[in-house]
C-alpha distance (Angstrom), angle and dihedral (degrees) to the residues before:
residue distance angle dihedral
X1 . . .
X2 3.84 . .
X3 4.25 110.4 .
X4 3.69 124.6 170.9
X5 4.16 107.7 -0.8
X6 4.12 104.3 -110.2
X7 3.71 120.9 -117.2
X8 3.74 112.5 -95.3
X9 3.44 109.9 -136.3
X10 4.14 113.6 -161.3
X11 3.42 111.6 -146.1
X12 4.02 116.5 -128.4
X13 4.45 111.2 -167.4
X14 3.77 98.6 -171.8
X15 4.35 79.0 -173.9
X16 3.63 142.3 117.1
X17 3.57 91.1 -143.9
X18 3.72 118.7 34.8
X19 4.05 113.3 128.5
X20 3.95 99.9 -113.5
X21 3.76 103.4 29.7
X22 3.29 121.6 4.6
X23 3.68 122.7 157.3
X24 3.66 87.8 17.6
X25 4.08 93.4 100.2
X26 2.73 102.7 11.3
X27 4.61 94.9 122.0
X28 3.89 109.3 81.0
X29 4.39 77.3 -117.5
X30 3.44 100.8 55.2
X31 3.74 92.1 38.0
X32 3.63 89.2 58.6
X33 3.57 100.2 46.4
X34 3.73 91.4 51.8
X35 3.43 96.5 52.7
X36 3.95 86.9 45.0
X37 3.63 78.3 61.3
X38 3.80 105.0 45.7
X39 3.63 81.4 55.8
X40 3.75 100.8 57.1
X41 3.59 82.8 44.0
X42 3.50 86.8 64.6
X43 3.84 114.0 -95.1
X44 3.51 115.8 140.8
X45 3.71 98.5 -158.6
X46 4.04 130.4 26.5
X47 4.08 118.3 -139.4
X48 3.72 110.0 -156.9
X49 3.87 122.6 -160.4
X50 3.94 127.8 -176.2
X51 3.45 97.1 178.3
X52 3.56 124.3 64.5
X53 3.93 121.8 -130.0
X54 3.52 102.1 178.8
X55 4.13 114.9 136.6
X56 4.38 106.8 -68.6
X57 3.76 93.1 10.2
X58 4.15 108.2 148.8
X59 3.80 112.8 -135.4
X60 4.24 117.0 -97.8
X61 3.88 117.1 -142.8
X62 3.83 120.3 -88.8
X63 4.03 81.0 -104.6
X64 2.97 103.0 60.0
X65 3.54 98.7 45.2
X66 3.98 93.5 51.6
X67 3.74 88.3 48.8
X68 3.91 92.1 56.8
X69 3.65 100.6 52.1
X70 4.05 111.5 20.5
X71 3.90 93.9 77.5
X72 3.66 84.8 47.2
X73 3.69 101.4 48.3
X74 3.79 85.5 43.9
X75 4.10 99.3 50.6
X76 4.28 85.5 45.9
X77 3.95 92.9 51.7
X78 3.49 92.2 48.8
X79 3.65 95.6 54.1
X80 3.69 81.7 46.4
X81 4.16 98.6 -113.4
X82 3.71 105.4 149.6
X83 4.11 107.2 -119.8
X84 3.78 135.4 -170.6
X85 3.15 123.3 -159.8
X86 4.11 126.5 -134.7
X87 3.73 114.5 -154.4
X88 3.82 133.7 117.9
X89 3.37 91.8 -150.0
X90 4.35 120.9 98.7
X91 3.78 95.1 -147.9
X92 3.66 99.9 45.0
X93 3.98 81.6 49.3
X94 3.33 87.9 52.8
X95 3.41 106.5 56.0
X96 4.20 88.0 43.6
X97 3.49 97.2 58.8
X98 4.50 88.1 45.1
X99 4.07 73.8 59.2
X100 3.45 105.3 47.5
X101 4.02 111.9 -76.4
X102 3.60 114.9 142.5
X103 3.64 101.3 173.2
X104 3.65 128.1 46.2
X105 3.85 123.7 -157.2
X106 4.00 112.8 -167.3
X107 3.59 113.6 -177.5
X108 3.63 89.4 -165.4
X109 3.99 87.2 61.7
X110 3.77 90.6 -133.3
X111 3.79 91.6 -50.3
X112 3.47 98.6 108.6
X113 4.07 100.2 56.7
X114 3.97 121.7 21.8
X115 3.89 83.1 -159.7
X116 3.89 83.6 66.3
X117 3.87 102.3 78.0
X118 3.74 94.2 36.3
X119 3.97 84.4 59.3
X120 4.06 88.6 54.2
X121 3.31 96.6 54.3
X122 3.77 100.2 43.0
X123 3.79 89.4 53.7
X124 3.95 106.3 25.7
X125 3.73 98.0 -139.3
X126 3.92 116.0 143.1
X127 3.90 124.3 -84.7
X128 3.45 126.2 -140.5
X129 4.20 103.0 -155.0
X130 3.79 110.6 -169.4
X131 3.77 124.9 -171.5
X132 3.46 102.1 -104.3
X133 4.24 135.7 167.8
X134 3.28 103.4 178.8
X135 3.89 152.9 -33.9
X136 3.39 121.7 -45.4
X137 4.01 96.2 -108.1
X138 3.97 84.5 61.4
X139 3.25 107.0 22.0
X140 4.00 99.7 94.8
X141 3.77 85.5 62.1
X142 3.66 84.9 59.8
X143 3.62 97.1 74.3
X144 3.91 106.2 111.6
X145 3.99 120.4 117.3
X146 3.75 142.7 163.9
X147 3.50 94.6 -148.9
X148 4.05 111.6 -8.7
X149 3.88 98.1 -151.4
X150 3.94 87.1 45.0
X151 3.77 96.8 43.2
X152 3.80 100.2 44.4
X153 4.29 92.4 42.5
X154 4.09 81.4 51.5
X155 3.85 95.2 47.6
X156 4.12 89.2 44.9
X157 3.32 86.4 49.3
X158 4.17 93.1 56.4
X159 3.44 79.7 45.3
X160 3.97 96.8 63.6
X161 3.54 90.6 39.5
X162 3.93 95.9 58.9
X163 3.78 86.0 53.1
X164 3.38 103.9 45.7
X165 3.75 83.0 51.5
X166 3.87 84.6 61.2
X167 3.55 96.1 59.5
X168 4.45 98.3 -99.7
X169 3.57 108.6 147.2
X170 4.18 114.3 -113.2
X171 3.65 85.9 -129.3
X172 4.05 88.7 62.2
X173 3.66 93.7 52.4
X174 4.10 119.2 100.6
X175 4.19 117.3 174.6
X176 3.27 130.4 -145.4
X177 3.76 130.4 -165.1
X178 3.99 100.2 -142.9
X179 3.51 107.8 -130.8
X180 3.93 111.2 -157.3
X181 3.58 87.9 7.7
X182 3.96 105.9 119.9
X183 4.20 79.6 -25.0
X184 3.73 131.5 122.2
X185 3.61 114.9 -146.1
X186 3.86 91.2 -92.5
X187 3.83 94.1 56.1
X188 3.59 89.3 52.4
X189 3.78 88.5 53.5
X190 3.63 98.1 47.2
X191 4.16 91.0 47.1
X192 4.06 88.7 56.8
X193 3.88 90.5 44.9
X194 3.82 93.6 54.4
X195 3.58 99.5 29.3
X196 3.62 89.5 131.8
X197 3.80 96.5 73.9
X198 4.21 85.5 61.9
X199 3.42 90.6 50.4
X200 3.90 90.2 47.6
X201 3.65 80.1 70.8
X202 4.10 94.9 85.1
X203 3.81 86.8 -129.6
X204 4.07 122.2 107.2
X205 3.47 113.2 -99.6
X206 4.48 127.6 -148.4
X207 3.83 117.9 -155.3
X208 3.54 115.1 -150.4
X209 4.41 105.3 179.2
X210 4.08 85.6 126.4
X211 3.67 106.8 145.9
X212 4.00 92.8 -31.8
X213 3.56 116.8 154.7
X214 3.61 111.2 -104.6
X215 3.63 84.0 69.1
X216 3.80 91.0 59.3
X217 3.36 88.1 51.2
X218 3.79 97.5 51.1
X219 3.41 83.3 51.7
X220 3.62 106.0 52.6
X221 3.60 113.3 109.2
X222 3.30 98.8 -105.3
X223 4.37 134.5 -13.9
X224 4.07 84.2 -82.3
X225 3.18 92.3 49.2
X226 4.00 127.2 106.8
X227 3.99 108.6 -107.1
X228 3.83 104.8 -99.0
X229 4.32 106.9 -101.3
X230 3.81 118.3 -96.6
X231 3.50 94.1 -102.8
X232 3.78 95.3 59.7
X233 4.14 85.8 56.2
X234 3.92 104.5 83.1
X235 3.88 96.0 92.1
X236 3.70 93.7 50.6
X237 4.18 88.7 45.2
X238 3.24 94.1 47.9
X239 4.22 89.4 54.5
X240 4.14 79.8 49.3
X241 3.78 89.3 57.4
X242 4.27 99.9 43.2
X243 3.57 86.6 48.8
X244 4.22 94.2 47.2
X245 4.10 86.4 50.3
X246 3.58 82.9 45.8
X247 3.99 78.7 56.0
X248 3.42 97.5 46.6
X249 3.92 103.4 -104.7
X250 3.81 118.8 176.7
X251 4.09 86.7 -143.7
X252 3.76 145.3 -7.8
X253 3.98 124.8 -149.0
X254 3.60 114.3 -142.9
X255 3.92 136.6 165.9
X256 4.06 90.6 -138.3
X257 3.15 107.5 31.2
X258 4.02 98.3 172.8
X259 4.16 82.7 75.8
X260 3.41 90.8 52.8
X261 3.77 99.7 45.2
X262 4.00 88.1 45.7
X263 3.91 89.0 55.0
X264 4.01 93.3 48.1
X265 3.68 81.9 54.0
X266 3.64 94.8 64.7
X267 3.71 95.1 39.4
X268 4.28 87.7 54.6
X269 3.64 85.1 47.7
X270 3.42 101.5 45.2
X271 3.87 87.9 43.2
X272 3.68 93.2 51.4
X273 3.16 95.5 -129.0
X274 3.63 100.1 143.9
X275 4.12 138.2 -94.3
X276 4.02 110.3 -7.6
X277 3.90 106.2 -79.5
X278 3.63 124.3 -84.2
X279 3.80 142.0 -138.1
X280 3.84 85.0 -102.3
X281 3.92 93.9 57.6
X282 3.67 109.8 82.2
X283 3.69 122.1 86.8
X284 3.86 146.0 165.2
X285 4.23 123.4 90.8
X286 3.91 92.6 -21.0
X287 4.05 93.3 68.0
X288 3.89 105.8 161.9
X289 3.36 139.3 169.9
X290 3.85 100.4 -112.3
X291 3.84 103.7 -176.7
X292 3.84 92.9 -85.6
X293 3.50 108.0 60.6
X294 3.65 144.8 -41.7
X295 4.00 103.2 -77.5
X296 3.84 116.5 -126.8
X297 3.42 102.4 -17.2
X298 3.47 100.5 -65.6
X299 3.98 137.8 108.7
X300 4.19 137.5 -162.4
X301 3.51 110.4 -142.2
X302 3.34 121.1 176.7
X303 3.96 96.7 -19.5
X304 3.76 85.6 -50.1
X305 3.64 126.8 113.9
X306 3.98 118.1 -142.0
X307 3.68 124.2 -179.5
């Protein structure tokens, strides 16, 4: 049954290094005018990362990282293009949401950085907690699980605990599973086929399959085959994202989102469920004003979410 259309999240990897596009975007000016783009292409928010998590990356310096994606963050905000910012790292949060963040998506679900949750719940923007075991040099040795669907909603779980502890509001707080994060391909399939027990939850959840590369290797022509490149992905991510509305996802993050969008517009069609969605549809902790309305009764305001 398809609800409220998620948000689309396009994803922005101002890197040298990132698996799908790095060194693409990663000049303040061509980082800017893709995200322009991802925009007309119809995502409503833009998630910038300048540090690469894909599987054996080595960490960059704090630095580094801030000097990727602040000038970024800060050209986007002023030409008022909602941005997120994805970092596990409190001080590189920091100085995003000083330039205009108002979401933050931590893959290390507040693992990585104790500063990170006391940051949340000073300033009240929206956390992104993925599952998350480990860095991403290690993390593929990580792998081992009783019952992966089980094991990871248990670990988020923890994970929500520890920063409710710190004083982040529940109604901040969106989950994500973690696909290829300390996953073989087979975890990653059994998360999306039971997605529905993470929703169960009551918290919003974020799907990130874009481009990741169990789809390349369902794709490949055949098991001896090569895993199809990232850029030959979007069809099968966009199938990942219809089927995680289907689900009941708060949000999906995608590298094209028009595929994705065009896809949800089938599924609302086929569903019935009315005209194709809107810029005014999504809801949950993200509720902005989108240029058609305030969206379920809620409003951002300087990072802060009031309801």
């Amino acid at each position: 049954m398809f609800g409220a259309r998620p948000w689309v999240l396009g994803v922005l990897n101002v890197t040298p290094d990132s698996f799908s596009d790095g060194g693409l975007w990663n000049a303040t000016d061509t980082a800017v005018a893709h995200a322009h783009q991802l925009i007309a292409d119809g995502a409503e928010l833009i998630d910038i990362g300048g540090e690469s998590t894909r599987p054996g990356a080595h960490r960059i310096d704090p630095e580094t990282e801030r000097r990727r994606v602040i000038p970024v963050i800060t050209a986007l905000a002023a030409d008022g293009v909602l941005c997120s910012v994805d970092t596990t790292r409190a001080e590189v949060a920091q100085a995003a949401i000083a330039a205009g963040a108002v979401l933050v998506n931590d893959v290390s679900g507040g693992l990585a950085d104790p500063g990170m949750a006391p940051l949340v719940a000073e300033t009240g923007v929206p956390w992104v907690l993925m599952h998350w075991r480990g860095h991403s040099d290690v993390m593929q040795r990580l792998t081992t699980y009783d019952d992966v669907v089980v094991d990871v909603r248990t670990e988020l779980l923890r994970q929500v605990e520890a920063a409710l502890a710190a004083g982040v509001d529940e109604r901040s707080l969106i989950l994500d599973p973690g696909l290829g994060f300390a996953k073989t391909s087979e975890h990653n399939w059994q998360l999306l086929r039971r997605l529905d027990e993470l929703v169960a939850v009551g918290l919003p959840v974020l799907l990130g399959a874009s481009r990741k590369r169990f789809l390349g290797d369902l794709l490949g022509r055949d098991q001896d085959s090569p895993p199809r490149p990232p850029a030959g992905r979007d069809v099968a991510t966009a199938a990942t994202s219809m089927l995680a509305a289907q689900h009941g996802v708060w949000g999906v993050r995608v590298h094209e989102p028009l595929v994705t969008l065009d896809a949800m517009r089938v599924a609302v069609a086929v569903a019935g469920a009315g005209e194709s969605p809107g810029r005014d549809t999504p809801t949950g902790p993200l509720a902005v004003h989108t240029g058609s309305g305030f969206v379920d009764g809620a409003r951002l305001r300087a990072g802060r979410l009031e309801v």
